[in-house]
N, C-alpha and C positions, 0 to 999 in steps of 0.2 A: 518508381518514386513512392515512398513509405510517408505519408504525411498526419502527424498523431495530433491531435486538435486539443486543446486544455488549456490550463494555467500549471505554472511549476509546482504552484503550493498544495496542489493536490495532492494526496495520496494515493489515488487512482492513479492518474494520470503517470506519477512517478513508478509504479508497478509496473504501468506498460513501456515504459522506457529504461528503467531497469531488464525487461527480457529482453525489449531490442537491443541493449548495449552488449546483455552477456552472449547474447547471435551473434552477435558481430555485424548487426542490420544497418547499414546507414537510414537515416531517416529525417525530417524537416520538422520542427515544430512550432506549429499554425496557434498564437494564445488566443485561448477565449474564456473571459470572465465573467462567469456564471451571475457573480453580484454586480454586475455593472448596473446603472441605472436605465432600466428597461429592459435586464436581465439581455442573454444572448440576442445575438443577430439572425436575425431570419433564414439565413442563408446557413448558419449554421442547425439551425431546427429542420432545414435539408435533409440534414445529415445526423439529427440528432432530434428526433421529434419531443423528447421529455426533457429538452434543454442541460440535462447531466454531462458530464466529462468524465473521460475521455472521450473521442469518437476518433476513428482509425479510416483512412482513405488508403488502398492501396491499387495505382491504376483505376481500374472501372471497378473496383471495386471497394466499397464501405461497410461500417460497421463499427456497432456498439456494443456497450455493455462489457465490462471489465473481463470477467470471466472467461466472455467469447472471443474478446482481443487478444488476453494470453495467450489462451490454448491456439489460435490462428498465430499469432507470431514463432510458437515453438514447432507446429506442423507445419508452415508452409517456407522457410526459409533453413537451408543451410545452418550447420552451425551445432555447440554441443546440445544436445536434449535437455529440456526442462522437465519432464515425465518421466517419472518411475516407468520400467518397462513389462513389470509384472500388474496385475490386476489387483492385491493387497495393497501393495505400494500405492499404487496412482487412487485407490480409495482415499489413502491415511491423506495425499495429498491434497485430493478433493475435502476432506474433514478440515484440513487448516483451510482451506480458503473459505467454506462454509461458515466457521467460528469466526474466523477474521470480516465476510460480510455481515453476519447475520448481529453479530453480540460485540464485538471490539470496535468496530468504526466508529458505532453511535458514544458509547461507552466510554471507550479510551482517549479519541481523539475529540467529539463535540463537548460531552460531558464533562470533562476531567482536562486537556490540552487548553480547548479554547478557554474555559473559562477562570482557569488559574495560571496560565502564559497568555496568549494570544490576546484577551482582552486587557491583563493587567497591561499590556504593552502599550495598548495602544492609550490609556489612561482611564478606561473602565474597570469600575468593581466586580469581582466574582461571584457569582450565584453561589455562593456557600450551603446552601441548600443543596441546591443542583450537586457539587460535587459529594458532598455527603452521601445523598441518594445513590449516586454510580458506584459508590467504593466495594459494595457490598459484589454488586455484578464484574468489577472490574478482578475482583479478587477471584473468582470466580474461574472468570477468562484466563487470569495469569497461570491458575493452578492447572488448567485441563493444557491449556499450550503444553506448560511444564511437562506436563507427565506423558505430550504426544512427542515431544522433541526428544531425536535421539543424541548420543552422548557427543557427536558431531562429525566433522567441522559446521557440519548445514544440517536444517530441521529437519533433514530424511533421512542424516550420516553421512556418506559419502559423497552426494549426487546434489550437488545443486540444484533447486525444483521452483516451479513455479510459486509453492509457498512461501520462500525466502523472498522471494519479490514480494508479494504482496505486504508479508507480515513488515518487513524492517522500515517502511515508511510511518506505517500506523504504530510502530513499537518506540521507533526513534525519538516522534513528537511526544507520548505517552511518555517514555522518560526524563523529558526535561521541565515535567511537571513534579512538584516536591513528592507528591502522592507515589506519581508514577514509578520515579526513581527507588522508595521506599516499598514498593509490592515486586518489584526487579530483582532486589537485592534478593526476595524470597526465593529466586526462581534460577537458580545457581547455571542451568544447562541455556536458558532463553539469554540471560546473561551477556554469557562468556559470547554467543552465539554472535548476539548483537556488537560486541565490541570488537568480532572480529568482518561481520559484514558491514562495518562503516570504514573500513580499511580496504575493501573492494572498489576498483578503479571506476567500474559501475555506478555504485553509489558515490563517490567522490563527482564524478561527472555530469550525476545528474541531479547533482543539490541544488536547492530552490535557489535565484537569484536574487530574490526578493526575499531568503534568510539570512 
């Protein structure tokens, strides 16, 4: 029994169920909303001592931290590889997910997503500031993807990788902010890439219910 703990609207959480899907992993998913009032349940801090999501149960055994779920979902089950099988390759792959945690989460998605969609939606005004400030970095981010993405189908070329999960949830929301859309257009190979991994039965299957 594969049981992945989160809410849909994450972008974590959606990476690690994006790699289960492309396994071919059956698996259960247990929500838990990190903003709830009094934040998670105790019984989830079990399993999850820093209150973050994803957190992955599989039999007797658990585990967090996005990174380590991947790489455990494509080594311990059946199914095609998510890993480059040479040692350059699984670097280049380790580098998108590095820029993808380290500089686009906060950037892409808090800075620039929430605060020009997410909140306009909900009927609050956007930190105009705030997104000002991120464009500089956000441009940034768009330009080194670009130039690590190969000419394709997928951001390794041929081999669908861990990186494609991670990135297309965090790139997704990022373009259907005006900003986003218009630093996309720049990036002709991230692009094409992304219009063709929302056509992935994967991704179809594990879009947020709540969008």
């Amino acid at each position: 029994m594969i049981e992945l703990y989160g809410a849909d609207y994450s972008v974590y959480l959606r990476s690690a169920r994006l790699a289960l899907l492309e396994k071919g992993v059956a698996h259960e998913l247990r929500p838990i909303d990190v903003f709830a009032p009094g934040g998670p349940p105790e019984s989830y801090l079990q399993l999850q001592p820093f209150g973050k999501i994803p957190a992955l149960k599989h039999d007797d055994f658990t585990l967090h931290e996005t990174a380590a779920i991947l790489r455990y979902i494509d080594e311990a089950f059946d199914g095609p590889p998510l890993q480059p099988s040479t040692p350059r390759a699984r670097a280049r792959m380790t580098q998108f997910l590095s820029i993808l945690d380290n500089y686009a989460y906060r950037t892409l998605v808090w800075d620039i997503y929430v605060e020009r969609v997410s909140k306009t939606r909900e009927g609050a005004p956007s930190d105009e500031v705030r997104i000002a400030s991120a464009l500089g970095l956000a441009r940034t981010i768009i330009q080194a993807l670009e130039a690590l993405a190969a000419d394709g189908p997928f951001l390794m070329g041929g081999q669908l990788t861990l990186a494609d999960c991670h990135a297309a949830p965090m790139l997704t929301l990022f373009e259907t902010a005006d900003e986003g859309a218009l630093l996309l257009r720049s990036a002709p190979r991230l692009s094409a890439w992304l219009q063709m991994f929302r056509d992935r039965n994967s991704f179809l299957q594990s879009k947020p219910a709540s969008r």
